[in-house]
Jmol script that loads the backbone (N, CA, C; Angstrom):
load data "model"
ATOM      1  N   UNK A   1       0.849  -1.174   0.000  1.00  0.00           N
ATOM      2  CA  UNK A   1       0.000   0.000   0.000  1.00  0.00           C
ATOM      3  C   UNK A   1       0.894   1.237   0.000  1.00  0.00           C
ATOM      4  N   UNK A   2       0.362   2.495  -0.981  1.00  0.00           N
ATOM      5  CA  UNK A   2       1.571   3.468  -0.968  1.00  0.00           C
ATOM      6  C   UNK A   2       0.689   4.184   0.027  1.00  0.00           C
ATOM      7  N   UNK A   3       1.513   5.608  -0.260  1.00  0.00           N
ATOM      8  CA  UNK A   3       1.521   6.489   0.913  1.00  0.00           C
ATOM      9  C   UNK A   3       0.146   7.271   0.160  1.00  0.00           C
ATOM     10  N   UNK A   4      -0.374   7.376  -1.190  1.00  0.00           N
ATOM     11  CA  UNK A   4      -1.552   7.637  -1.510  1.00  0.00           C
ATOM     12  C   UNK A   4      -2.733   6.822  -0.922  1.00  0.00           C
ATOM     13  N   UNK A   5      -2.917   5.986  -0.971  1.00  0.00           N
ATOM     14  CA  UNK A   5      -3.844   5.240  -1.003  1.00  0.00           C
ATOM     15  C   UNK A   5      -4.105   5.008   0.483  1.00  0.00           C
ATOM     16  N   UNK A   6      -2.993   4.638   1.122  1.00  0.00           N
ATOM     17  CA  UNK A   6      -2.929   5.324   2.886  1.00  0.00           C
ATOM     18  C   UNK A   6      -4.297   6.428   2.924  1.00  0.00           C
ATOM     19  N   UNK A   7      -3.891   7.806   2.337  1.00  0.00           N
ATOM     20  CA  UNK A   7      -4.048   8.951   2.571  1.00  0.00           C
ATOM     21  C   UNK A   7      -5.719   8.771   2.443  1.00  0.00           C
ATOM     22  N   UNK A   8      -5.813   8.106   0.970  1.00  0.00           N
ATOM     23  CA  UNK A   8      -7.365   8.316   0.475  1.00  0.00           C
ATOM     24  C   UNK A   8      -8.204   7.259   1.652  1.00  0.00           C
ATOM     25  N   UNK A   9      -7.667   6.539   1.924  1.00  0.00           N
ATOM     26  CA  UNK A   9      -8.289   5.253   2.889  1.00  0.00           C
ATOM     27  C   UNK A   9      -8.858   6.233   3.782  1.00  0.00           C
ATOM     28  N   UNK A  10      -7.963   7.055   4.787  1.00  0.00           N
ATOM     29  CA  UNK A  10      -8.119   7.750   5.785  1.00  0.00           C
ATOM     30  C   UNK A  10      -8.670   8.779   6.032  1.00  0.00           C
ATOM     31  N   UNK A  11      -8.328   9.422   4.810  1.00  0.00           N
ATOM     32  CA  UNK A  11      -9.524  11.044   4.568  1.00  0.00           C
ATOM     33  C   UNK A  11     -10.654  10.425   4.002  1.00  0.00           C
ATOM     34  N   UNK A  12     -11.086   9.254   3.462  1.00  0.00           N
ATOM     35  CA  UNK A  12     -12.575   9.065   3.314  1.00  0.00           C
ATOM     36  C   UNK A  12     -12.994   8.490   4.747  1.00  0.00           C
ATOM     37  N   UNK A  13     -12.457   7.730   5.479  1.00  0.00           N
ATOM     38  CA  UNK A  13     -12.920   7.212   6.593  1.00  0.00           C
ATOM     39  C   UNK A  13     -13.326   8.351   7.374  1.00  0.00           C
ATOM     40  N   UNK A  14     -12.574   9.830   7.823  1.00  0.00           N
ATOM     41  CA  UNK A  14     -12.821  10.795   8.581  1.00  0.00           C
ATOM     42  C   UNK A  14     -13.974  11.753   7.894  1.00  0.00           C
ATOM     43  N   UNK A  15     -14.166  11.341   6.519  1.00  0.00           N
ATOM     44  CA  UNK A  15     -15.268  11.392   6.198  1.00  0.00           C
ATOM     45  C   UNK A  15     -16.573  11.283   6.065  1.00  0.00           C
ATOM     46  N   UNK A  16     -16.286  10.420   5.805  1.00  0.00           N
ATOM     47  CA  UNK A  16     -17.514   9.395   6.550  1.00  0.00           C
ATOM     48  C   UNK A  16     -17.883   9.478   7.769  1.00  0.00           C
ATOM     49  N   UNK A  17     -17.206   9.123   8.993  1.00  0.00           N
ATOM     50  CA  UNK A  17     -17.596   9.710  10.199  1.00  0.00           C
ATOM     51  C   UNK A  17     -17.469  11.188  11.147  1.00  0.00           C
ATOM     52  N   UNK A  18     -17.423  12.001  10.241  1.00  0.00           N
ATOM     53  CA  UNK A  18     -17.133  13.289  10.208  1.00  0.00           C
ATOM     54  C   UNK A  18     -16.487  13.709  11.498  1.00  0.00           C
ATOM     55  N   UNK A  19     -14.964  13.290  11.326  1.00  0.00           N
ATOM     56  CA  UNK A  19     -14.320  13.665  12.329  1.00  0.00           C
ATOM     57  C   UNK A  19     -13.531  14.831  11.541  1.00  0.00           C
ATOM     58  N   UNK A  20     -13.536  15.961  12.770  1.00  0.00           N
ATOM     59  CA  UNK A  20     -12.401  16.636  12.371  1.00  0.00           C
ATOM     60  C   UNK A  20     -11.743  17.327  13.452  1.00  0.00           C
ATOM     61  N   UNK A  21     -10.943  18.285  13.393  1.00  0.00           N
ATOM     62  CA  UNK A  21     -10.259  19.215  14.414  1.00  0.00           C
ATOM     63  C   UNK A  21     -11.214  19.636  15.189  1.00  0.00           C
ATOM     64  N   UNK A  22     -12.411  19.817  14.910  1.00  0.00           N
ATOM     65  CA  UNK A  22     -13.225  20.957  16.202  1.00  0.00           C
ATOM     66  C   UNK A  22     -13.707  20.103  17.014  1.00  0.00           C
ATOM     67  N   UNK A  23     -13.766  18.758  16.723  1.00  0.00           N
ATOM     68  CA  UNK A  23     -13.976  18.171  18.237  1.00  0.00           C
ATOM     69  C   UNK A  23     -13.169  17.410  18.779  1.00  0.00           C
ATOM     70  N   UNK A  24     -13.405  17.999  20.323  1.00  0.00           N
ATOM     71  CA  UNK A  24     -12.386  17.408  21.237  1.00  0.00           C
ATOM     72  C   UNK A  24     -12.922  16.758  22.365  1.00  0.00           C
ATOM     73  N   UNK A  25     -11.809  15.505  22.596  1.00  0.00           N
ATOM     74  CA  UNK A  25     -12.643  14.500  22.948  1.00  0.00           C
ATOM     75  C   UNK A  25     -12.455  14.638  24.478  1.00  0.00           C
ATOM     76  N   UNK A  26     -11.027  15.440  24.947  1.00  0.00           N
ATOM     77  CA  UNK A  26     -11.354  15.976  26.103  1.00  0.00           C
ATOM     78  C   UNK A  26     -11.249  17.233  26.657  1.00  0.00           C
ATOM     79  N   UNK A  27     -11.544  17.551  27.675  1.00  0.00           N
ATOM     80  CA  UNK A  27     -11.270  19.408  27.781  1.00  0.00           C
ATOM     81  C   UNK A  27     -10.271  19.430  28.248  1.00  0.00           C
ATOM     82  N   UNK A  28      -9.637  20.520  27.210  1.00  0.00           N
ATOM     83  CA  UNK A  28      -8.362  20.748  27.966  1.00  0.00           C
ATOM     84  C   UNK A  28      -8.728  21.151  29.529  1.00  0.00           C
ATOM     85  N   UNK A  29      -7.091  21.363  30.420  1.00  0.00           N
ATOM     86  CA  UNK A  29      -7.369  22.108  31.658  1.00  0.00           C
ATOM     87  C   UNK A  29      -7.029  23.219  31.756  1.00  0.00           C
ATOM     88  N   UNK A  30      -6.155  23.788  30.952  1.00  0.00           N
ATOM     89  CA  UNK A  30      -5.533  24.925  30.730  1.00  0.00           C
ATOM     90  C   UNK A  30      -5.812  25.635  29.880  1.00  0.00           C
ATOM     91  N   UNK A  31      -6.196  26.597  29.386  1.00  0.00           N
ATOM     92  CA  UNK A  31      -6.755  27.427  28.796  1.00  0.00           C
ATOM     93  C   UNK A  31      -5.688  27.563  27.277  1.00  0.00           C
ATOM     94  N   UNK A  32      -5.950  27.031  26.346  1.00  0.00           N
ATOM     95  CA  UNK A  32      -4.676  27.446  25.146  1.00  0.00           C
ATOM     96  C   UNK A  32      -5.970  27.778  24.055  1.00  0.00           C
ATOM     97  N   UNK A  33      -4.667  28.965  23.329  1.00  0.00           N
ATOM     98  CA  UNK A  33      -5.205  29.999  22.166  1.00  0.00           C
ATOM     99  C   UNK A  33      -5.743  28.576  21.224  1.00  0.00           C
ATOM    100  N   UNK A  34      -6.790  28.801  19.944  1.00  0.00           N
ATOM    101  CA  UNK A  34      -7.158  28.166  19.054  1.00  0.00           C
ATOM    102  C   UNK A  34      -6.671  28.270  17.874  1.00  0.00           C
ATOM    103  N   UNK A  35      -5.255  27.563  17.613  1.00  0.00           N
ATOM    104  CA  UNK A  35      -4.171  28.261  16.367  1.00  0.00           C
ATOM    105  C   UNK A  35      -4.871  27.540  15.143  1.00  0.00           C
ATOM    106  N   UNK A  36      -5.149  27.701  14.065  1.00  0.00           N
ATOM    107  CA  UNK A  36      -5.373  27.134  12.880  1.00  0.00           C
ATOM    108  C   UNK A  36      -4.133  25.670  12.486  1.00  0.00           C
ATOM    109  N   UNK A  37      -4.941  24.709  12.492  1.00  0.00           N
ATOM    110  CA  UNK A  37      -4.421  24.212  11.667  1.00  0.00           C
ATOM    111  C   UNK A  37      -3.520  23.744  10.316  1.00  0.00           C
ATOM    112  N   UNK A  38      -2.429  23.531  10.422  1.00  0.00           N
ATOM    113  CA  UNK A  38      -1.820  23.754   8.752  1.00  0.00           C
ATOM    114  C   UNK A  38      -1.637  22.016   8.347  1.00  0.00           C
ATOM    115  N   UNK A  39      -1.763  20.898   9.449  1.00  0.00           N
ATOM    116  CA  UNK A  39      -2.398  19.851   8.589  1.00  0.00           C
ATOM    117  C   UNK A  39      -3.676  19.553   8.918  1.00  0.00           C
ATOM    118  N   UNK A  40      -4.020  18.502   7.859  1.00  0.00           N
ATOM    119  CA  UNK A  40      -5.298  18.319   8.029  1.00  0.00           C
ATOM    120  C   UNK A  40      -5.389  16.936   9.475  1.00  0.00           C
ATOM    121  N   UNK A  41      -6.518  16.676   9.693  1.00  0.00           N
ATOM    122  CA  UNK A  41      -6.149  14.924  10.656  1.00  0.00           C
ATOM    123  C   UNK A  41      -6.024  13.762  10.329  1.00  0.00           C
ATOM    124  N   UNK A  42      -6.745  13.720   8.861  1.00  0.00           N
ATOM    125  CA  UNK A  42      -5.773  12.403   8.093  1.00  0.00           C
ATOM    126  C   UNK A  42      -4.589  12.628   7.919  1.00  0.00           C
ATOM    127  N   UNK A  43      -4.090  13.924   7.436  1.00  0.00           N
ATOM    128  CA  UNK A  43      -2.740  14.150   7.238  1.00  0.00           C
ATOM    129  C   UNK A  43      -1.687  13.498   8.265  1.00  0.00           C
ATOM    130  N   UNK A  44      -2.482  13.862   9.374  1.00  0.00           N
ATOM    131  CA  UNK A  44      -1.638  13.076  10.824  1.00  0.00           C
ATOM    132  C   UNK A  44      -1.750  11.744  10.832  1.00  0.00           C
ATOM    133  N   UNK A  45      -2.863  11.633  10.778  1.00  0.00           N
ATOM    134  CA  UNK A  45      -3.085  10.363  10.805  1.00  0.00           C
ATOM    135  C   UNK A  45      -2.477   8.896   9.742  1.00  0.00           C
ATOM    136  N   UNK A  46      -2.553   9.760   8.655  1.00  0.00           N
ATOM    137  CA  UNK A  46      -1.383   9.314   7.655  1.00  0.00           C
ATOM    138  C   UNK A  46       0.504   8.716   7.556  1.00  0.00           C
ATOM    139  N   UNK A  47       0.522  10.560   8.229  1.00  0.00           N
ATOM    140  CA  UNK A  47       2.083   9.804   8.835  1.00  0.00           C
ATOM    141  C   UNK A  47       2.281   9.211   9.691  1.00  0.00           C
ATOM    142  N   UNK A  48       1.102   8.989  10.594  1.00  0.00           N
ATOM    143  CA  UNK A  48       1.569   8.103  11.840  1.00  0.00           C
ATOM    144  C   UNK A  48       1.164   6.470  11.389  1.00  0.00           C
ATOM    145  N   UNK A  49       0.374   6.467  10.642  1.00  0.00           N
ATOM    146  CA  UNK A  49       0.412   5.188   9.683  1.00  0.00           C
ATOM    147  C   UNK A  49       1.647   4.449   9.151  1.00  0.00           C
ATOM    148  N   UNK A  50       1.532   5.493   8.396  1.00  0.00           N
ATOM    149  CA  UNK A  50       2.947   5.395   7.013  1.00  0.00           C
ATOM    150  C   UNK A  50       4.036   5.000   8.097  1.00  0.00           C
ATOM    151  N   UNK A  51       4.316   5.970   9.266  1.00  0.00           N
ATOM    152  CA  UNK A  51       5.637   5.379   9.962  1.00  0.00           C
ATOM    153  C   UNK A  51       5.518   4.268  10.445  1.00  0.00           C
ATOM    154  N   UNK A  52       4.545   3.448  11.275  1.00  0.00           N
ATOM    155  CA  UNK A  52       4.461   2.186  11.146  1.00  0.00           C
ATOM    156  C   UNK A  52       4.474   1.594  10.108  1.00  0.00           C
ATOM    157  N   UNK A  53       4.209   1.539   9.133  1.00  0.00           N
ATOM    158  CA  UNK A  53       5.248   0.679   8.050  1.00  0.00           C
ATOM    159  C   UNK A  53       6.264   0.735   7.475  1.00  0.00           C
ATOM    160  N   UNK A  54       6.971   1.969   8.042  1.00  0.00           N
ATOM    161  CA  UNK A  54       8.368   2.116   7.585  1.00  0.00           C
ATOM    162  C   UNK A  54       9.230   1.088   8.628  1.00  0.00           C
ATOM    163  N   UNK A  55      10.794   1.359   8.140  1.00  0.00           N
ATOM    164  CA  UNK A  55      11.637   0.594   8.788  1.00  0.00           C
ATOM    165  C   UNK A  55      12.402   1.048   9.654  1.00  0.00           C
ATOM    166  N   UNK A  56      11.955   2.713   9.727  1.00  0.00           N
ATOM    167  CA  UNK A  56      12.707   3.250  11.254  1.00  0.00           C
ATOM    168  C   UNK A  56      11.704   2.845  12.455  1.00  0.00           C
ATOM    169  N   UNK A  57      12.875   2.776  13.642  1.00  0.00           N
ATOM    170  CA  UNK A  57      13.092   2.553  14.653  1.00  0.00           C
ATOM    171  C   UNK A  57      12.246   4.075  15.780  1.00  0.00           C
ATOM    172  N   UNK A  58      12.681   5.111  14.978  1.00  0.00           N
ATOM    173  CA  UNK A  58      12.503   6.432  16.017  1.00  0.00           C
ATOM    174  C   UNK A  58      11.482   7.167  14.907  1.00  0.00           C
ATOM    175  N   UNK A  59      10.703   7.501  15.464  1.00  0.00           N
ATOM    176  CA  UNK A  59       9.239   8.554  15.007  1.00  0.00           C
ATOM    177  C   UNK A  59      10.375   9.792  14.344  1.00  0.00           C
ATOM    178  N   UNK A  60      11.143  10.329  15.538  1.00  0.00           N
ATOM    179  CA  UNK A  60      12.066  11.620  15.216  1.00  0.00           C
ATOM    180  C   UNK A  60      12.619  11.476  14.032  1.00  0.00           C
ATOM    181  N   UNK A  61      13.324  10.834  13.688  1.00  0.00           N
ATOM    182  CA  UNK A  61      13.654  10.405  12.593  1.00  0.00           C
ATOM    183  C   UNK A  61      13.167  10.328  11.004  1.00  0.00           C
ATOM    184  N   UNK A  62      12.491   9.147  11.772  1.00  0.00           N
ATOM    185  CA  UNK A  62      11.150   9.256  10.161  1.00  0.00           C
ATOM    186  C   UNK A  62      10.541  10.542  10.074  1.00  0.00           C
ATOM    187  N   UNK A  63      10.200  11.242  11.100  1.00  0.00           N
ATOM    188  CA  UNK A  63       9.682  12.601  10.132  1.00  0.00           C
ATOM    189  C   UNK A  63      10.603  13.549   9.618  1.00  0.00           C
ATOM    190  N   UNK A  64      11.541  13.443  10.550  1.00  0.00           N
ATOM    191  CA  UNK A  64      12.594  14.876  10.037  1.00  0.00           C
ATOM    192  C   UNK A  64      13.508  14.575   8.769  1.00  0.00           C
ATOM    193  N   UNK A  65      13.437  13.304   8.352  1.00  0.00           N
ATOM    194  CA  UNK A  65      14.289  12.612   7.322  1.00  0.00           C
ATOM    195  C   UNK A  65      13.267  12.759   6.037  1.00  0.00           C
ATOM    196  N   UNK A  66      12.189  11.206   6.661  1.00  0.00           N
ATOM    197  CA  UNK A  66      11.133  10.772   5.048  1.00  0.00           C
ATOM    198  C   UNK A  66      10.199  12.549   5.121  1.00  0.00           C
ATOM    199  N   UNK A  67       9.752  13.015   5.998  1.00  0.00           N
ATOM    200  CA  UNK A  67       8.142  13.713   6.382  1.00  0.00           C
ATOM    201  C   UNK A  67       8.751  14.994   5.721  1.00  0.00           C
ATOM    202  N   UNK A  68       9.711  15.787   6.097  1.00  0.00           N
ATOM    203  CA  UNK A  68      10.614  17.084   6.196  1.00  0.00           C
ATOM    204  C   UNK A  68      11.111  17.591   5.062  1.00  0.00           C
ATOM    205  N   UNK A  69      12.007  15.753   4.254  1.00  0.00           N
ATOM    206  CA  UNK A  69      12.874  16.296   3.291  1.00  0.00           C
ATOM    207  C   UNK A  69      12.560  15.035   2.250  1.00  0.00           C
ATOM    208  N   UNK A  70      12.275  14.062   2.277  1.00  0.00           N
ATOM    209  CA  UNK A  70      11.707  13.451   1.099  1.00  0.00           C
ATOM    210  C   UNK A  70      10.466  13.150   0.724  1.00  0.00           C
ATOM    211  N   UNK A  71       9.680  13.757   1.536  1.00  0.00           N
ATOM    212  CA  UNK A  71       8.052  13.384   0.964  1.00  0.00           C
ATOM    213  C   UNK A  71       7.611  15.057   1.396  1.00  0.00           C
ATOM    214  N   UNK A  72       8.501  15.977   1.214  1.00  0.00           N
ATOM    215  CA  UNK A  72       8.107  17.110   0.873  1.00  0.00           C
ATOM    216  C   UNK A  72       7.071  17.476   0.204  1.00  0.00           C
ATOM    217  N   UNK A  73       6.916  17.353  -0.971  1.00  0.00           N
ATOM    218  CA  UNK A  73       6.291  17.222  -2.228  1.00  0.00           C
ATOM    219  C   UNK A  73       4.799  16.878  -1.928  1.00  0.00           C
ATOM    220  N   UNK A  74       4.352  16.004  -1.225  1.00  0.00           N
ATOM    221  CA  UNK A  74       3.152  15.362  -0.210  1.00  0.00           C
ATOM    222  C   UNK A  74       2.901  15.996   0.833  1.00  0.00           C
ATOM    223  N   UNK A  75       4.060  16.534   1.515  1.00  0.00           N
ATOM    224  CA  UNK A  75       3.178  17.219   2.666  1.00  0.00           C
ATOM    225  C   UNK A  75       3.947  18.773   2.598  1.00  0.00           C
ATOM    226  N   UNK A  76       3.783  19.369   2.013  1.00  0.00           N
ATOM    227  CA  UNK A  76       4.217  20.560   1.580  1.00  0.00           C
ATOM    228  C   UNK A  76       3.843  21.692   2.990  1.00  0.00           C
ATOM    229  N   UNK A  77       2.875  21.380   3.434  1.00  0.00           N
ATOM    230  CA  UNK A  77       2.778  22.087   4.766  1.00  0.00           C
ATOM    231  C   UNK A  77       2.940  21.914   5.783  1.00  0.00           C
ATOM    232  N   UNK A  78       4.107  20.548   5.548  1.00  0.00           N
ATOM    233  CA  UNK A  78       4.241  19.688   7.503  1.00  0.00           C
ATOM    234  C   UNK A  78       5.078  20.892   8.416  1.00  0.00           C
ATOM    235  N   UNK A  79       4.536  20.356   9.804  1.00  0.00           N
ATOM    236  CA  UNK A  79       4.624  21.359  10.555  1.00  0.00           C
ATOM    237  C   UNK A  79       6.286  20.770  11.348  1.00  0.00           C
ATOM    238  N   UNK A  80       6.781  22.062  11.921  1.00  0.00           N
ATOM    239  CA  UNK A  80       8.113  21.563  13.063  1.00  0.00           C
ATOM    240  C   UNK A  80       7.641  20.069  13.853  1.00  0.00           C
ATOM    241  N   UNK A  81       8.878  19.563  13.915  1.00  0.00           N
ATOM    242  CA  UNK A  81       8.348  18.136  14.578  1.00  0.00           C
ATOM    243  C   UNK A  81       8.064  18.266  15.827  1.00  0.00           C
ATOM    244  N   UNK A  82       7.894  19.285  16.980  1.00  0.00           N
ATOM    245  CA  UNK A  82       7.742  19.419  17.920  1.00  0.00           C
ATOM    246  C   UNK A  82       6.181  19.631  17.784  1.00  0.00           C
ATOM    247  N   UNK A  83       5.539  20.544  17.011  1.00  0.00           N
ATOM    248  CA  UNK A  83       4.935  20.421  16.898  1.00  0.00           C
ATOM    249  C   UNK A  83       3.684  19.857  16.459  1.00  0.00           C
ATOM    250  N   UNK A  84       4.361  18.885  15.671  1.00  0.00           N
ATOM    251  CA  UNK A  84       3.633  17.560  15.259  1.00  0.00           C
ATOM    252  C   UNK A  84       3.414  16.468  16.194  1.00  0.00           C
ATOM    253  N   UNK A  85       4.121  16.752  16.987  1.00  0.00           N
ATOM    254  CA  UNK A  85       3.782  15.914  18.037  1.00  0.00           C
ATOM    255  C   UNK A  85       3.001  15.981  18.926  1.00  0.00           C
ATOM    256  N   UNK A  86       2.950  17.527  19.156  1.00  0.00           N
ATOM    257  CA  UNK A  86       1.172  18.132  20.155  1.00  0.00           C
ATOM    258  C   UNK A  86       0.136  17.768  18.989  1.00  0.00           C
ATOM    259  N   UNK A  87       0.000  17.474  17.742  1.00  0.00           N
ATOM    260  CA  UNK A  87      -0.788  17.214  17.268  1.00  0.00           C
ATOM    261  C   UNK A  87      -1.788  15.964  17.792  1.00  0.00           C
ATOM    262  N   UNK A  88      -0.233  14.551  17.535  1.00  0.00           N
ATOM    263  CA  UNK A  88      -0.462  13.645  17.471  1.00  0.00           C
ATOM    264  C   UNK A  88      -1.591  12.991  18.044  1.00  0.00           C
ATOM    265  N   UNK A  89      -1.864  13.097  19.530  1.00  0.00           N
ATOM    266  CA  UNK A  89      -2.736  12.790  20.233  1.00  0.00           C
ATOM    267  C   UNK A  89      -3.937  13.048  19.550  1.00  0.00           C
ATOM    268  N   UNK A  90      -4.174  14.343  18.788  1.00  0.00           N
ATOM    269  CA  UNK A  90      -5.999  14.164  18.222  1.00  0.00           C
ATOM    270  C   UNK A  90      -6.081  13.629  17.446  1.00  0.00           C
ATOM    271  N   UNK A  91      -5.338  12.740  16.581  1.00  0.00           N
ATOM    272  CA  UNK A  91      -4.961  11.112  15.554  1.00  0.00           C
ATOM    273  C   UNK A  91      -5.553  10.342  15.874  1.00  0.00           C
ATOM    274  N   UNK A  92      -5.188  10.172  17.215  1.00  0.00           N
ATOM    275  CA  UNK A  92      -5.227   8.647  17.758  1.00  0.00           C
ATOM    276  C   UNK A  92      -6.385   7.718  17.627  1.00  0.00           C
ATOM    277  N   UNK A  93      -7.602   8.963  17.796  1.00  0.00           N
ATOM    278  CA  UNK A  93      -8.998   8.668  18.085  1.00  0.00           C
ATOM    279  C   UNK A  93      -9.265   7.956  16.611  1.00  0.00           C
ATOM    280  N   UNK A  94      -8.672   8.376  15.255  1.00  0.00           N
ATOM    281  CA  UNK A  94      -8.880   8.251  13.689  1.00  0.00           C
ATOM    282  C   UNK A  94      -8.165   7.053  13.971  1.00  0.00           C
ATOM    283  N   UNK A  95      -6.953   6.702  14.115  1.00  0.00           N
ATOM    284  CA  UNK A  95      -6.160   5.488  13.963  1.00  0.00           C
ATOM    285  C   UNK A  95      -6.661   4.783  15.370  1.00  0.00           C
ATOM    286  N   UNK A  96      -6.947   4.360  15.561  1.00  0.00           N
ATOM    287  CA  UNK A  96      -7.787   3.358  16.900  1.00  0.00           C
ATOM    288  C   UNK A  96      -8.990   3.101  16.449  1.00  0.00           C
ATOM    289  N   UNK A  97     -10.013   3.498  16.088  1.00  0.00           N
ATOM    290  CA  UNK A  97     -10.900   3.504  15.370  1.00  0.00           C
ATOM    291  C   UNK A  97     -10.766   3.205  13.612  1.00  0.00           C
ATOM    292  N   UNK A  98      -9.887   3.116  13.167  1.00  0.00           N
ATOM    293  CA  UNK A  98      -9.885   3.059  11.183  1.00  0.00           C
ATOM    294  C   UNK A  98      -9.505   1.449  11.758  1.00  0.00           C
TER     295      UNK A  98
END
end "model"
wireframe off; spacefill off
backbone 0.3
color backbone group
């Protein structure tokens, strides 16, 4: 399975059950600003896919290597990996559920 077909699997599934960024499954406790999004949640949900079937060892890695600098081209708007990682958690609910 490529990294397309990943993608389409996952953005029709969040489709279908119309998940997206505005709901949250828990409340925060701390009060944080509401920054826009620059991926989508399949998008996340995608690379956290895709890296389970890759052959690295470290998440850090696979993104700052494949995510950053060779699948550029695909994710043209990936975010700092620090910050992809506060993402991660609102994924989970898409990949636990797909």
């Amino acid at each position: 399975m490529d990294l397309t077909e990943i993608f389409f699997a996952i953005d029709d599934y969040c489709t279908q059950q119309k998940i997206n960024w505005n709901v949250k499954i828990l409340s925060p406790v701390v009060r944080k600003r509401n920054r826009k999004f620059q991926l989508s949640l399949s998008e996340v949900a995608t690379i956290v896919v895709f890296f389970h079937l890759s052959h690295y060892r470290e998440f850090k890695n696979y993104y700052l290597i494949e995510i950053k600098k060779n699948l550029k081209s695909e994710f043209p708007k990936a975010v700092s990996y620090n910050r992809f990682v506060e993402l991660m958690p609102n994924a989970l609910c898409v990949i636990a559920s797909f």
